[in-house]
C-alpha positions as CSV (number, residue, x, y, z in Angstrom):
1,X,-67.1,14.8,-59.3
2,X,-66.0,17.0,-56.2
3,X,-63.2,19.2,-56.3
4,X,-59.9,18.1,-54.4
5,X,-59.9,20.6,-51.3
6,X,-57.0,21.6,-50.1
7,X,-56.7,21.9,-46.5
8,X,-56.0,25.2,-44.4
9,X,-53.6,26.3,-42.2
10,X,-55.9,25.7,-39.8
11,X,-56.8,22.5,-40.7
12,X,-53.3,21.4,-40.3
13,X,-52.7,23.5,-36.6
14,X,-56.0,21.7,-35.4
15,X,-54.8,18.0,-36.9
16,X,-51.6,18.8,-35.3
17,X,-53.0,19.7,-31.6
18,X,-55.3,16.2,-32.1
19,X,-52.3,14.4,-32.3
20,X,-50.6,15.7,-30.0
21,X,-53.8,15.6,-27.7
22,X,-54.0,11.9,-28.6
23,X,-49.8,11.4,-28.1
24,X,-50.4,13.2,-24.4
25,X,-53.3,10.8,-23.8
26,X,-51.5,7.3,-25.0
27,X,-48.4,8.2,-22.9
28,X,-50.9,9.0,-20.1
29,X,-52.5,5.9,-20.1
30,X,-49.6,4.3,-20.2
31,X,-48.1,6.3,-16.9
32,X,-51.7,5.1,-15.3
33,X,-50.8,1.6,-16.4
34,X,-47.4,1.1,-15.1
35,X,-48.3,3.3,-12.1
36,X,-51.2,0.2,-11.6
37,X,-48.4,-2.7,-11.9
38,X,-45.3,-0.3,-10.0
39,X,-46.3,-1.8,-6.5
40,X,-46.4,-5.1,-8.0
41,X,-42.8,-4.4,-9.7
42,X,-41.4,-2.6,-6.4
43,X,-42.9,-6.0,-4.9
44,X,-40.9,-8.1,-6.9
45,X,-38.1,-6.1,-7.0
46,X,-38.2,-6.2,-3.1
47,X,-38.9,-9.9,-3.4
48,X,-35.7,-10.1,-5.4
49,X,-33.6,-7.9,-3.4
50,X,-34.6,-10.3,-0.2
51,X,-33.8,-13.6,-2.1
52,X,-30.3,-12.4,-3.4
53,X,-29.7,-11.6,0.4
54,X,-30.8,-14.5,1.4
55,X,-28.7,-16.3,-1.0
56,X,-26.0,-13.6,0.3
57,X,-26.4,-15.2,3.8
58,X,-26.4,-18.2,2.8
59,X,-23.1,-18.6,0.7
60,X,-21.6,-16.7,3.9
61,X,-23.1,-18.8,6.3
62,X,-21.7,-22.1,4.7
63,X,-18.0,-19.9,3.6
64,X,-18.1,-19.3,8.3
65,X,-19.0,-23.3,8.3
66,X,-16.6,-24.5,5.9
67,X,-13.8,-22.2,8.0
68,X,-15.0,-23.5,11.0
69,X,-14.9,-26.8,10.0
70,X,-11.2,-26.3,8.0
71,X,-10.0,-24.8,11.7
72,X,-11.7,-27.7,13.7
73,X,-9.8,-30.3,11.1
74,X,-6.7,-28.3,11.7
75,X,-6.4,-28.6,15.6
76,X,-8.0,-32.2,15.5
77,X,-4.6,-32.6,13.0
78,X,-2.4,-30.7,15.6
79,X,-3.7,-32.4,18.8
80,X,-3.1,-35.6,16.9
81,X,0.5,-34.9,16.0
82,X,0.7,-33.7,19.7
83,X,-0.6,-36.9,21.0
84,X,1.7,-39.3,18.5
85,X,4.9,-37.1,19.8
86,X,3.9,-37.5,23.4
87,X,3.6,-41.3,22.6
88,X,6.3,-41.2,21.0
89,X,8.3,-39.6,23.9
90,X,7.3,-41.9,26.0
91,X,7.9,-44.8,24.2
92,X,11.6,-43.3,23.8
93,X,11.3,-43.0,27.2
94,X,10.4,-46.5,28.4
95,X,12.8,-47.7,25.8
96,X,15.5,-45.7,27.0
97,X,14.8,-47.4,31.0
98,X,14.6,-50.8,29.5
99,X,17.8,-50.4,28.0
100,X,19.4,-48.8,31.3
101,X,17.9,-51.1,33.0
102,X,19.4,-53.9,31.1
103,X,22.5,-52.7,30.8
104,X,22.4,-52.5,34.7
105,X,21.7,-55.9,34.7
106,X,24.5,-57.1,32.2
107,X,27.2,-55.0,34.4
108,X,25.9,-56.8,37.4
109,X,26.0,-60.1,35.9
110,X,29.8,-59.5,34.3
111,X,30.6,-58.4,37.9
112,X,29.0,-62.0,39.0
113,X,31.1,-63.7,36.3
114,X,34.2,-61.8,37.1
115,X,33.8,-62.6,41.2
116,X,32.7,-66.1,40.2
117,X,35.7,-66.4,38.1
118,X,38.0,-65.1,40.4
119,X,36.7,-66.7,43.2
120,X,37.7,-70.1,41.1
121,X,41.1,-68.9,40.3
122,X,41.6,-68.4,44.0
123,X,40.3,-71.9,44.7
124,X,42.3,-73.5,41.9
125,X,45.2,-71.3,43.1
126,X,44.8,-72.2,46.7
127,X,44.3,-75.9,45.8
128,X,47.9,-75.6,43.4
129,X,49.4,-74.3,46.6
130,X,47.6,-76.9,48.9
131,X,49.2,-79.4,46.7
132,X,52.8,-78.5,46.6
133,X,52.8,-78.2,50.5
134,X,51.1,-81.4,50.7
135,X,53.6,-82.8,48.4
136,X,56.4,-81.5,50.6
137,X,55.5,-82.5,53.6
């Protein structure tokens, strides 16, 4: 049966400096690693940055459509309007003739009425007066 040996100082100092040999090493293979994948990572990265622009561009290119297309609906609208009030003006317009001219008319047919009408009284009143001198004579 062998004695349990206690380890030295330097035992410990040298297990120590392994470890940390073998810490150093892992972390450095693992630098060596992700150094191998960083250009594939900066890669994507820079794939990711150019697909979140795109997208950027994208939602502003179809906000400048939508605002183009709100503005072009808007003066459609107004030259509408515009072109219903200019109808509209010249429908009051006509109107307003039409009725000028009819009232033109009417007036010149009371005036025929009236001369018509007075131009009877005068003959019924001349043929009155034709009559009393005939039934004098």
């Amino acid at each position: 049966m062998g004695l349990f040996k206690e380890k030295t100082f330097h035992d410990r100092v040298d297990a120590g400096a392994k470890a940390r040999a073998a810490q150093l090493e892992r972390a450095r293979e693992t630098a060596r690693k992700l150094q191998e994948t960083a250009a594939e990572r900066m890669a994507e990265r820079v794939k990711i940055a150019a697909e979140r622009e795109a997208r950027h561009a994208a939602k502003e290119a179809a906000k400048k459509a939508e605002a183009e297309r709100i503005e072009a609906e808007r003066r459609a609208e107004a030259e509408r309007l515009e072109a219903e009030r200019l109808a509209a003006e010249e429908a009051k317009r006509l109107a307003d003739e039409e009725y000028e001219a009819a009232k033109k008319w009417l007036a010149e047919e009371e005036k025929k009425k009236l001369a018509k009408l007075l131009a009877d009284q005068k003959a019924a009143r001349d043929a009155r007066y034709a009559a009393r001198k005939a039934r004098r004579r």
